[in-house]
VOLUM-209542 format. One line per field, with one value per residue (C-alpha): residue number from 0; residue in three letters; x, y, z. Coordinates in nm, 2 decimals, padded with zeros to 4 digits. Last residue first. Example, Ala and Ser with C-alpha at 12.3 -4.5 7.8 and 13.67 -1.06 7.14 Angstrom:
seq = (1 0)
type = (SER ALA)
u = (01.37 01.23)
v = (-00.11 -00.45)
w = (00.71 00.78)
// end
This chain:
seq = (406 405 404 403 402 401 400 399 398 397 396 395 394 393 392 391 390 389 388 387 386 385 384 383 382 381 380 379 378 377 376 375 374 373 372 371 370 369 368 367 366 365 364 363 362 361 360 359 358 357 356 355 354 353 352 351 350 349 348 347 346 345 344 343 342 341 340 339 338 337 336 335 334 333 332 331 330 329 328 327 326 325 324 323 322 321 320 319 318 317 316 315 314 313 312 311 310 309 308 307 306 305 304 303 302 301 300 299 298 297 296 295 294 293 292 291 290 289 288 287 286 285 284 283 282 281 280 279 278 277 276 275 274 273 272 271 270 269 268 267 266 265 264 263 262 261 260 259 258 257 256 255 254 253 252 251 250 249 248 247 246 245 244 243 242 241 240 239 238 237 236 235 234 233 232 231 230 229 228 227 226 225 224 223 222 221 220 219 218 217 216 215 214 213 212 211 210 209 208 207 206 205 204 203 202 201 200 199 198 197 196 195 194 193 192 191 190 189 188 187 186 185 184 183 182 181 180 179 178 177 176 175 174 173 172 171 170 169 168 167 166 165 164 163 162 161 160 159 158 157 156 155 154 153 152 151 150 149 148 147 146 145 144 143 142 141 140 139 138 137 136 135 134 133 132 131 130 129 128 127 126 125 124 123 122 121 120 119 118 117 116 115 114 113 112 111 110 109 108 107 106 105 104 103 102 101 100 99 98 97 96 95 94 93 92 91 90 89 88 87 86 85 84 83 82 81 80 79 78 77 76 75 74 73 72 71 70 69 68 67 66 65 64 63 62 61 60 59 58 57 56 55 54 53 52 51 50 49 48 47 46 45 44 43 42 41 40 39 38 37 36 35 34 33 32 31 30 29 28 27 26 25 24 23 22 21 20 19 18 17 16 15 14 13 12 11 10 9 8 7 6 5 4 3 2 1 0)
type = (UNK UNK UNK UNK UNK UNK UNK UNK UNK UNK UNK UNK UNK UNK UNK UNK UNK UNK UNK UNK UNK UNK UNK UNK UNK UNK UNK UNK UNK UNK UNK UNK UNK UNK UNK UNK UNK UNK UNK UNK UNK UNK UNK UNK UNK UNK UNK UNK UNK UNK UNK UNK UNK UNK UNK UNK UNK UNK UNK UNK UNK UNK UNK UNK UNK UNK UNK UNK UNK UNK UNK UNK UNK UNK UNK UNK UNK UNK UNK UNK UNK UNK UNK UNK UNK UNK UNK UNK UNK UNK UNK UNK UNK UNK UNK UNK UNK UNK UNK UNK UNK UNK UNK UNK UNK UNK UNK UNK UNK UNK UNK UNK UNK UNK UNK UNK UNK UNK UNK UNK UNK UNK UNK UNK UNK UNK UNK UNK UNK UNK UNK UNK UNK UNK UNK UNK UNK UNK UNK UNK UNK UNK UNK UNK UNK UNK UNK UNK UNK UNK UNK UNK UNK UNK UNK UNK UNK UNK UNK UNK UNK UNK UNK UNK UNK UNK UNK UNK UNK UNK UNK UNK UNK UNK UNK UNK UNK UNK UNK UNK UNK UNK UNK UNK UNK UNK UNK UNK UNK UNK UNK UNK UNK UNK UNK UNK UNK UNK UNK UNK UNK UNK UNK UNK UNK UNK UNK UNK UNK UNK UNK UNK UNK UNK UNK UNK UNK UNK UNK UNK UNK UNK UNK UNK UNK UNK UNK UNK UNK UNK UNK UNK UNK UNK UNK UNK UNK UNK UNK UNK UNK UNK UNK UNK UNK UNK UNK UNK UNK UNK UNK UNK UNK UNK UNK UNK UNK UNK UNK UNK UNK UNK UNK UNK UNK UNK UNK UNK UNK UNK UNK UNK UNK UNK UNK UNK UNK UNK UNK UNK UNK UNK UNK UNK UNK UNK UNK UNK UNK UNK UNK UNK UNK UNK UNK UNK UNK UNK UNK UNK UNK UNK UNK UNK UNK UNK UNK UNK UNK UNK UNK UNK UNK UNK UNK UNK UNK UNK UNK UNK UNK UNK UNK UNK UNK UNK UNK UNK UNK UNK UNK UNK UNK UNK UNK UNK UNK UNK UNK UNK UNK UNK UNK UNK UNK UNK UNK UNK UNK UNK UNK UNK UNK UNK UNK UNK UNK UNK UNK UNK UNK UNK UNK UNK UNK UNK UNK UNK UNK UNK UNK UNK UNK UNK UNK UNK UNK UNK UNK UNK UNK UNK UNK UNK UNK UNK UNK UNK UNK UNK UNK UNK UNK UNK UNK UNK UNK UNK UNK UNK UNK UNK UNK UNK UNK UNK UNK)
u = (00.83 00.91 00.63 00.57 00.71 00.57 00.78 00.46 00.74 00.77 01.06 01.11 00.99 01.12 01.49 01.50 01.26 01.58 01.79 02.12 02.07 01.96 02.33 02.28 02.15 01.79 01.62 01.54 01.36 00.99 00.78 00.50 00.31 00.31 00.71 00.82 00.64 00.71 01.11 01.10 00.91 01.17 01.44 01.53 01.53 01.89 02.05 01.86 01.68 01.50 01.33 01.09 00.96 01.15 01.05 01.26 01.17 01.21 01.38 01.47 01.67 01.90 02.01 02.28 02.37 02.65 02.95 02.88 02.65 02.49 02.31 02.10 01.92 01.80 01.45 01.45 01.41 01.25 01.36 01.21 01.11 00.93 00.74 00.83 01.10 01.21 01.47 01.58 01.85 01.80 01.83 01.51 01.33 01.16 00.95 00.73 00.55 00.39 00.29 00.06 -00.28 -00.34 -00.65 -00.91 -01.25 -01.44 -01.82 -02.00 -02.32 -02.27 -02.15 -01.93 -01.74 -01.66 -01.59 -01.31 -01.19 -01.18 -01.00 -00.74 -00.66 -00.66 -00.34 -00.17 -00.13 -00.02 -00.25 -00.25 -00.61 -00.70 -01.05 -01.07 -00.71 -00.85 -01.22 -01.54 -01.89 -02.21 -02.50 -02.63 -02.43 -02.13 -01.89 -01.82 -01.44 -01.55 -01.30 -01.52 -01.46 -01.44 -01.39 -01.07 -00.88 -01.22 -01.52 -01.86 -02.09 -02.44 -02.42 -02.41 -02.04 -02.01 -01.87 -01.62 -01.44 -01.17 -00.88 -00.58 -00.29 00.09 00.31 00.41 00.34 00.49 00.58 00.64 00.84 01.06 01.34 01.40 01.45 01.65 01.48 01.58 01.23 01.25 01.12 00.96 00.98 00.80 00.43 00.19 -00.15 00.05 00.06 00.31 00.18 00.35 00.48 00.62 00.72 00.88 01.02 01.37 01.57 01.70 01.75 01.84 01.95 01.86 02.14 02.15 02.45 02.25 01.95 02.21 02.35 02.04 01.93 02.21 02.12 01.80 01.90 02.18 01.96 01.64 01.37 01.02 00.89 01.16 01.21 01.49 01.72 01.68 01.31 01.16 01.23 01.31 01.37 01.55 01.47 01.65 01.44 01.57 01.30 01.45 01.44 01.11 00.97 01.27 01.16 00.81 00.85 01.06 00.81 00.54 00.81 00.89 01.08 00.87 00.80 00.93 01.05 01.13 01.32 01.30 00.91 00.77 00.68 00.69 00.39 00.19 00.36 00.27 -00.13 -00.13 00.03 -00.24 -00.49 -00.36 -00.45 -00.24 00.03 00.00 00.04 00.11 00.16 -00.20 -00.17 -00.43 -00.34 00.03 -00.08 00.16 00.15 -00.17 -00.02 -00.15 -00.27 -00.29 -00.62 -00.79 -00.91 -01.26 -01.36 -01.69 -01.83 -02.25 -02.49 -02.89 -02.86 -02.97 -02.76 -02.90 -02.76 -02.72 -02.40 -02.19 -02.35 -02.60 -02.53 -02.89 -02.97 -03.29 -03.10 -02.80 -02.82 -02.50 -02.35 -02.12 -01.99 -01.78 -01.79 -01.54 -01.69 -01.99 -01.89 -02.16 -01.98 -02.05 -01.80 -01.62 -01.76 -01.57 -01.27 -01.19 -00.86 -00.78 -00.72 -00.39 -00.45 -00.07 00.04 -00.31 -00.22 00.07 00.42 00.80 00.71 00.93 00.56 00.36 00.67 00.61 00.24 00.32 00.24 -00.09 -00.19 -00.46 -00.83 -00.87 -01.15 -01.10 -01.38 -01.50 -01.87 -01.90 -02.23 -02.28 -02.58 -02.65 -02.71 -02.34 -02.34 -02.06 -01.80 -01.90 -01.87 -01.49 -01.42 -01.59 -01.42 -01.10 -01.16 -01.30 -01.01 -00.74 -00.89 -01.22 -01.38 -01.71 -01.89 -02.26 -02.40 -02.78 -02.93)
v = (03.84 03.62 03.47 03.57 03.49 03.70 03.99 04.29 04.41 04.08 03.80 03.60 03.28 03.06 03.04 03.06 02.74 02.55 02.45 02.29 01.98 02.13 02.26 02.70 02.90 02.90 03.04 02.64 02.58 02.58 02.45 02.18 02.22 01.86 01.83 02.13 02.04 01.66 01.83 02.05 01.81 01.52 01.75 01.57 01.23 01.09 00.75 00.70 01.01 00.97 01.30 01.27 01.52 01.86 02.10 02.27 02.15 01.76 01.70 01.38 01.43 01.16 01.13 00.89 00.87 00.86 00.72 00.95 01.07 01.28 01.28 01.41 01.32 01.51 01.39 01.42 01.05 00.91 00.87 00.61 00.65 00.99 01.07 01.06 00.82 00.80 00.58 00.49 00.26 00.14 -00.24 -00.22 00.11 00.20 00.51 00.56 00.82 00.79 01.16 01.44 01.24 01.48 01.64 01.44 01.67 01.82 01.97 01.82 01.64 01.41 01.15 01.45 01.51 01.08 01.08 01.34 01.14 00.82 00.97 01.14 00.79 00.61 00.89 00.84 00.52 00.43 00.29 00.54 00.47 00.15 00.28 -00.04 00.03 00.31 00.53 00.43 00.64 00.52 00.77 00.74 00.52 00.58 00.60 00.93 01.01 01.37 01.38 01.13 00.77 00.44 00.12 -00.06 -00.12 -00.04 -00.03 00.13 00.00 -00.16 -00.40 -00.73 -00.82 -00.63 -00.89 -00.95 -00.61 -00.67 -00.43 -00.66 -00.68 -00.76 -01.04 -01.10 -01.47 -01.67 -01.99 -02.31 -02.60 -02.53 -02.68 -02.44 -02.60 -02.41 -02.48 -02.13 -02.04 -02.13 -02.48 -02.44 -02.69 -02.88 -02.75 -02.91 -03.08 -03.40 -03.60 -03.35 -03.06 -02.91 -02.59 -02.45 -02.14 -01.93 -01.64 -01.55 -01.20 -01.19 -01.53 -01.36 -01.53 -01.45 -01.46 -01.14 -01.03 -01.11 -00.89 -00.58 -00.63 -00.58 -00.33 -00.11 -00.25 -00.12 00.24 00.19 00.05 00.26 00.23 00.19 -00.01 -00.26 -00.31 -00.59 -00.55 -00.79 -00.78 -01.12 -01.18 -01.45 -01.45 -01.68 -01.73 -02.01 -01.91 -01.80 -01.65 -01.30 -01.33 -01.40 -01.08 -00.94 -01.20 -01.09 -00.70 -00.81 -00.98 -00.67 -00.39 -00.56 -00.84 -01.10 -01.45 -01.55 -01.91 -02.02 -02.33 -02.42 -02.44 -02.59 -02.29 -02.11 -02.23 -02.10 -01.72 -01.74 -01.79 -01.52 -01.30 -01.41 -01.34 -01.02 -00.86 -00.87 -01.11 -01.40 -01.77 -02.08 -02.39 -02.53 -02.57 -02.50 -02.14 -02.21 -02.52 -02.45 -02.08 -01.93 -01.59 -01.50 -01.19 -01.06 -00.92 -00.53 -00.28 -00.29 00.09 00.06 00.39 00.36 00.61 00.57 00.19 -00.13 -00.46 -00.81 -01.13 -01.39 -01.52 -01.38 -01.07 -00.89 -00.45 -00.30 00.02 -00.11 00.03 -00.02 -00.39 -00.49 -00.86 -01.04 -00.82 -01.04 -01.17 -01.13 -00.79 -00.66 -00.31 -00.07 00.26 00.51 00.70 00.65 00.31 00.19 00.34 00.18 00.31 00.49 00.33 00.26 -00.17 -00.34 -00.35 -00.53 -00.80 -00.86 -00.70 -00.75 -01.09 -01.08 -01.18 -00.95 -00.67 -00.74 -00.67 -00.34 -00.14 -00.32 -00.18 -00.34 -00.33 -00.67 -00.94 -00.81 -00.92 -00.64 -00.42 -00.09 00.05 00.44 00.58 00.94 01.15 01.32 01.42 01.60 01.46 01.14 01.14 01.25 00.96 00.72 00.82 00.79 00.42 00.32 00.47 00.33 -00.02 -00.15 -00.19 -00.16 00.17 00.16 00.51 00.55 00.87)
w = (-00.79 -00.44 -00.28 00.07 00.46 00.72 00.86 00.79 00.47 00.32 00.42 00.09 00.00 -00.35 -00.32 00.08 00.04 -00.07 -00.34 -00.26 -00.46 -00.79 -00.78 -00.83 -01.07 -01.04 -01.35 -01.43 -01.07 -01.22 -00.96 -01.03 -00.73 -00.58 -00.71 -00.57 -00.27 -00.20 -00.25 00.08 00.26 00.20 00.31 00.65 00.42 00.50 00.44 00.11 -00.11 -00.43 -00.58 -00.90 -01.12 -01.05 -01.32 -01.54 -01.87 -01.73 -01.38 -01.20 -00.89 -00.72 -00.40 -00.19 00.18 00.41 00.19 -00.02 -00.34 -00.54 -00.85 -01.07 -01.41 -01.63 -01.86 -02.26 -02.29 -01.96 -01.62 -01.40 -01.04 -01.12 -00.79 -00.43 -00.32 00.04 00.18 00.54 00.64 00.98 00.84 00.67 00.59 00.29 00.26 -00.05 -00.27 -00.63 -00.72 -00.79 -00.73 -00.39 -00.55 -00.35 -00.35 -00.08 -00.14 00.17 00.23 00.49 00.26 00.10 00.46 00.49 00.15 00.18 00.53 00.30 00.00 00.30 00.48 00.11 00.01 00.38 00.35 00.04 -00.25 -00.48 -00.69 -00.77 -00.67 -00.41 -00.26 -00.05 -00.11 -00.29 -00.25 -00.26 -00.20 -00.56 -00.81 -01.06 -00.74 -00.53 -00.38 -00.46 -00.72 -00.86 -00.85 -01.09 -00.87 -00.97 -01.28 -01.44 -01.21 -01.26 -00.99 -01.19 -00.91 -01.13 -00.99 -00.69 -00.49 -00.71 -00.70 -00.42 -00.56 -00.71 -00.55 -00.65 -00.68 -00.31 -00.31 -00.02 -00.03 00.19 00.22 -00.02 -00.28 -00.61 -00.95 -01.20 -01.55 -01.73 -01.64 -01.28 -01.12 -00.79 -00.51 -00.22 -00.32 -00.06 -00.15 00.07 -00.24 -00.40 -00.58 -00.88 -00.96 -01.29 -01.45 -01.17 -01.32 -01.30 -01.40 -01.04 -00.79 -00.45 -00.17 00.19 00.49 00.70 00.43 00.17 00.28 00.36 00.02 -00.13 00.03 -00.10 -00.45 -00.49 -00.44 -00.72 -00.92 -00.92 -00.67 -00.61 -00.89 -00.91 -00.56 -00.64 -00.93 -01.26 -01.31 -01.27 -00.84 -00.68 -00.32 -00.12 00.27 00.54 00.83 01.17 01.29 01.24 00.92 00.85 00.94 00.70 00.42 00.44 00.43 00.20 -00.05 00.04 -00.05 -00.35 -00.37 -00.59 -00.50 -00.14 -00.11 00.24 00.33 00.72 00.75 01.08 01.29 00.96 00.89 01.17 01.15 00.78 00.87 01.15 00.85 00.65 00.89 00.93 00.58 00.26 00.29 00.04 00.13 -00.07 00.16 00.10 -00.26 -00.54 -00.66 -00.64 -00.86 -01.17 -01.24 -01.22 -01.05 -00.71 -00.66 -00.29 -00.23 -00.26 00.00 00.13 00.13 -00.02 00.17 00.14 00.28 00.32 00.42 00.48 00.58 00.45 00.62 00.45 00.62 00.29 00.35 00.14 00.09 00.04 -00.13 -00.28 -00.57 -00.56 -00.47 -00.31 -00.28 -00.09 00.19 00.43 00.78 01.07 01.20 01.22 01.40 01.52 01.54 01.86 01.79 02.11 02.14 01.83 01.89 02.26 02.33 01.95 01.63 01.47 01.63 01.50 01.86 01.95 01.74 01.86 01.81 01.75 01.66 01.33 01.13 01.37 01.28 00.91 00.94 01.03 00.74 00.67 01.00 01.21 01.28 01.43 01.30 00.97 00.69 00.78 00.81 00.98 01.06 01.15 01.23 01.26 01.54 01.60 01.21 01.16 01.42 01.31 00.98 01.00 01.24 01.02 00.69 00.86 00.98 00.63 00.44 00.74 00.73 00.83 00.54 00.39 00.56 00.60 00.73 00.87 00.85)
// end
């Protein structure tokens, strides 16, 4: 049996490791674009140059030999024929294969605004080359422009910070981390970034940008016609899951490649798992689709269930947030809070249920809260604060001394 796995990231990586140990003859190919397996989580540290490339390497001491995985690395997948089962690479190569994981991730976006698509000081931060890329420029680079501030734009602006650049992000909505936090959460980090010396322009768009003679950009001009000097520019707009090379594949994709439970695509033996289904794209969600493909492309039943919620941790500064579910209340929704000097949460609950937990300065509870949301738990007989629930209100010591549901 010979396995070809797209993608050298976490959903490829896992899906290897689990094929492995159930099929110890097989083959197993791995195709990148990646010349170093390396966390997209840490790229921020490479940028700060708190670690090297071998510092951002999850894997184990010699991975590859260990599971006896043939890795063609540095090239990409440009084509796949379903049905000669055949993946072509951009060097013209052809690879074969009996099982296919497309686990190749997705590429920065980058708005057509002006020429940010045309100019060679626009960068996006997505893989490592593009952080090798900003650590180049920046050698030179005094004025930083970062577009959009969420978790990718200040990953970028932290890195960057402690280079010594001169940073100001803009950002459209008017508080920064927009999707993962609410106001007040936002603006803790945002006094910590202004106080370490970035500006923020909220509510802005960029809505024009030229190239000078040099096929540089040297400044963006806002929507309400501020102009903003630069010598280089990073785009932290969003992804998009890397579909192209599948055009005329007869692979069913919508916002990204459509999937089974079992993590399996609209064609035989190929199966999708990470940022390519569009699916959540954290880390732990793409390492669990790829280790469920992994089990089914050896002929396994499992299924990816864990859809239940949107889940982050943020941590700049040594303050640490986590928000799991509902970021946005709705109309009929309660909303929680409490506060100190210490730290700050805030419960969302609708018809008794707990649907989205936020907690900054302190997150020793998180578990406690990822459950009552993952399984839906009705807390409205409970009459106590929402915030000093706990398993002891749920669990109850049974007659053998083990733990059991209470009735």
């Amino acid at each position: 049996m010979r396995y070809v796995i797209i993608g050298a990231g976490v959903a490829g990586v896992e899906a290897a490791k689990v094929i492995r140990a159930q099929d110890i003859e097989g083959q197993i190919v791995m195709v990148s674009a990646d010349t170093d397996v390396h966390s997209r989580c840490m790229l921020h540290k490479f940028i700060a140059g708190e670690r090297d490339e071998r510092g951002l390497d999850f894997t184990e001491k010699d991975f590859f030999e260990r599971y006896q995985i043939q890795w063609i690395k540095g090239v990409r997948a440009a084509g796949l024929d379903t049905e000669k089962k055949q993946v072509r690479l951009e060097d013209g190569r052809s690879i074969s294969f009996d099982k296919l994981l497309l686990a190749n991730g997705a590429d920065s976006f980058i708005p057509p605004v002006g020429e940010l698509r045309k100019a060679s000081n626009v960068y996006g931060l997505r893989n490592l080359t593009d952080a090798q890329a900003i650590v180049a420029a920046a050698e030179d680079a005094k004025n930083v422009l970062v577009i959009g501030s969420g978790l990718v734009g200040l990953d970028a602006a932290y890195g960057l910070l402690e280079r010594g650049k001169k940073l100001t992000v803009v950002e459209m909505a008017d508080q920064i981390l927009p999707v993962q936090l609410d106001k007040n959460g936002a603006k803790a980090y945002q006094e910590r970034f202004e106080q370490a010396g970035v500006k923020f322009v909220l509510g802005r768009k960029a809505s024009e940008a030229g190239c000078e003679a040099d096929g540089k950009i040297a400044k963006v001009t806002l929507d309400n016609g501020e102009s903003l000097p630069c010598d280089m520019i990073i785009v932290a707009a969003g992804v998009r899951p890397s579909l192209s090379w599948l055009e005329g594949s007869k692979i069913a994709c919508g916002r990204g490649i459509e999937v089974d439970a079992g993590m399996k695509t609209s064609a035989e033996d190929i199966y999708a798992a990470g940022d390519i289904t569009g699916l959540s794209g954290i880390w732990p969600n793409a390492a669990d689709q790829g280790r469920i493909a992994g089990r089914n492309m050896c002929g396994g039943q499992a299924a990816y269930t864990d859809t239940y919620a949107v889940k982050n941790t943020i941590n700049f500064f040594g303050l640490v947030t986590l928000c799991v579910g509902k970021i946005r209340p709705e109309d009929g929704d309660l909303v929680y809070v409490r506060e100190d000097q210490k730290k700050y949460e805030r419960a969302i609950v609708k018809d008794g249920k707990v649907e989205g937990i936020l907690l900054q300065g302190d997150i020793s509870n998180s578990g406690f809260w990822q459950y009552l949301i993952k399984n839906k738990i009705d807390i409205s007989s409970i009459e106590k604060d929402v915030f000093s629930i706990s398993y002891a209100d749920f669990y109850q010591i049974g007659e053998k001394g083990k733990y059991q549901w209470k009735v």
